[in-house]
N, C-alpha and C positions, 0 to 999 in steps of 0.2 A: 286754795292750792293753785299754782301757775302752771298751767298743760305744757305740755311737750314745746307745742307750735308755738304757743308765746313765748315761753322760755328762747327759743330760737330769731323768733323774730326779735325780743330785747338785746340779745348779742348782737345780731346783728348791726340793728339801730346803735348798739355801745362803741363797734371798733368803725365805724362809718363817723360816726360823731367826734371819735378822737384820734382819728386820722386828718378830717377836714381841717383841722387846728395848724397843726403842723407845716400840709402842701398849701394852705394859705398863706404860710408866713413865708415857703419857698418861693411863693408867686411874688408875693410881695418886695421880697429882695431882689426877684428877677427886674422887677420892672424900675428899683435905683439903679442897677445896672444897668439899665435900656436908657436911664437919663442922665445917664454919666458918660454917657458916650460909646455904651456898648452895641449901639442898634446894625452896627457891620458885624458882631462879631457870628460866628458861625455856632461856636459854643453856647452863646447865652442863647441864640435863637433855639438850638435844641433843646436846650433847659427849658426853654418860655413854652415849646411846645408839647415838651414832655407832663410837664406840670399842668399844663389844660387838658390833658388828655387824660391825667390821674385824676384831677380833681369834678371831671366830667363821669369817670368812671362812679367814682364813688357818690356822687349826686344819686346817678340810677341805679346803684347798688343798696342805698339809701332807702329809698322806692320799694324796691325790689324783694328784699332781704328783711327789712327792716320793722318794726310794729308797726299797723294802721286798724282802723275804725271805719266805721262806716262814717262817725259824727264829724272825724278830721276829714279836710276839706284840701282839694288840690286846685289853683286855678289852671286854665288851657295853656295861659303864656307859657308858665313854669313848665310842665309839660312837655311840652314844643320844643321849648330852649334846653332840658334834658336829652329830649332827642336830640335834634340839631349839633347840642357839641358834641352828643356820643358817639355821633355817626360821620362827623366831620374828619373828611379823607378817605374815607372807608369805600366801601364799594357797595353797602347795605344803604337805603332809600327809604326813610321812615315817613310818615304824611300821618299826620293826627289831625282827628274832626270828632270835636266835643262840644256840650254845651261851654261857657263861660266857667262855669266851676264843679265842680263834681266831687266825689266822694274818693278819700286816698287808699281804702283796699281797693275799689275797680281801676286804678291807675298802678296797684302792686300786681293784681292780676295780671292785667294787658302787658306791664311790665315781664314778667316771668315767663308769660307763651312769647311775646317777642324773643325773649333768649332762645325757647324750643322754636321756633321758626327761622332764628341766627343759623341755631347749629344744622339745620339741613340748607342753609345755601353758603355751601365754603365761597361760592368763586363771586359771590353778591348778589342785589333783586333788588326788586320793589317792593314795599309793605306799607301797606295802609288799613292805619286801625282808626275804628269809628265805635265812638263811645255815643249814645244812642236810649238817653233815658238810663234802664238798670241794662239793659243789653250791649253786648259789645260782640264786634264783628273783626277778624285778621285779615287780610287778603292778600297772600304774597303770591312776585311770581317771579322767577327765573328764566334764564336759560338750560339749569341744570340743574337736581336736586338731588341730594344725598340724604337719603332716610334710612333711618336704622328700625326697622319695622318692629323692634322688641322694645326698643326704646319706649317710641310713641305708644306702644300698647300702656308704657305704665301709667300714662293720659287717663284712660279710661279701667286699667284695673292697674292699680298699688300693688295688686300681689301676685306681680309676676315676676317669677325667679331671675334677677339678670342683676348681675354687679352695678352698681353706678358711683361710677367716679366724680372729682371733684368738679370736672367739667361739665357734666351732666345733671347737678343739682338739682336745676331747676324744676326738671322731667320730675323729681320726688316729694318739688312743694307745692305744684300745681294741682296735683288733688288733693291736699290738704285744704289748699285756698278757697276750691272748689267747695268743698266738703262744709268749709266754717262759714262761705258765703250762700251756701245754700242753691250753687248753680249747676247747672249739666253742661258739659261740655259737647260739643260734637262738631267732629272734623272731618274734610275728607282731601284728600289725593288727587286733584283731576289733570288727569292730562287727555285735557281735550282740547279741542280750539274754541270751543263754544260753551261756557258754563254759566247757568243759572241761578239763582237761591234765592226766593223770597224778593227785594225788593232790586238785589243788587244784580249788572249784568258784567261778566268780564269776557270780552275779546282777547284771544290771543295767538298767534301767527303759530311761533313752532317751541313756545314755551309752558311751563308747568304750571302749576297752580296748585297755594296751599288755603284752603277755606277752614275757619274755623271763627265759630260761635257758638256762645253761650250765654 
């Protein structure tokens, strides 16, 4: 019988899979257009833009959302370049540091707290995730952070009474992930200027900081 969480994660994987089909062949048509002599026009440029920006979306939703193994295998390039175009324009600063290839639940993992670390910096930051053997470490910082302190609690207990919307998902598959990859989570808040953890050191002037590993 297929649990809950696979069942989920196979949808996932199904409307990601049969979506890429489609904003492929939009790209595709964008770019006869770009060689026909559309490269001035202001329309097809929003189109060209739009469409790397949907089909970047669903790369990391892909990721994210989608079934993984410990057995399937992600390399660092792909990785990188999922960031890179997801974060391109944005005001979010992703930095990935892995071995050469790695395992694609810890890259669905890092995936999914990177969303819960998106949603507490509306105005942008910096994040850098370091994958690290079976460990993996976040490190963001801002100049400003919006935490929803019920939220994050569902981090560490699933069974806390609080609605969560479509936007907030992620907050309800990370301990699952947690749970089927056998990990502990542990995060913390600091707004200090001076923070320490084990191997890593972060300096910071008059901004926040989010820690989190597991």
């Amino acid at each position: 019988m297929i649990d809950r969480h696979d069942l989920s994660a196979l949808i996932g994987s199904r409307i990601c899979h049969d979506l890429i089909s489609p904003i492929g062949a939009i790209g595709n048509g964008v770019e006869l257009l770009l060689m026909d002599g559309g490269q001035g026009s202001p329309e097809v440029a929003l189109i060209a833009e739009s469409v790397a920006n949907a089909n970047a979306r669903i790369r990391f939703f892909r990721v994210a959302f989608g079934g993984a193994t410990p057995e399937q295998r992600m390399g660092r390039p792909e990785v990188q370049d999922i960031l890179t175009e997801t974060t391109r324009g944005g005001r979010m600063q992703v930095g990935w540091s892995s071995a050469p290839d790695l395992p694609r639940d810890q890259v669905k993992l890092a995936f999914l707290l990177l969303m819960c670390v998106e949603s507490a910096l509306p105005y942008g930051g910096r994040l850098r995730i370091l994958a690290e053997g079976e460990r993996l470490l976040l490190e963001a910082e801002a100049s400003k952070l919006k935490v929803d302190a019920d939220l994050w609690e569902v981090l560490s207990n699933p069974n806390v009474p609080i609605s969560i919307g479509p936007a907030q998902v992620h907050f309800a598959l990370v301990p699952e992930e947690l749970a089927r990859q056998g990990r502990t989570l542990h995060f913390a808040l600091v707004p200090e200027e001076l923070a320490r953890q084990g191997r890593t050191l972060t300096l910071t002037i008059a901004d926040q900081v989010i820690r989190m590993t597991c």
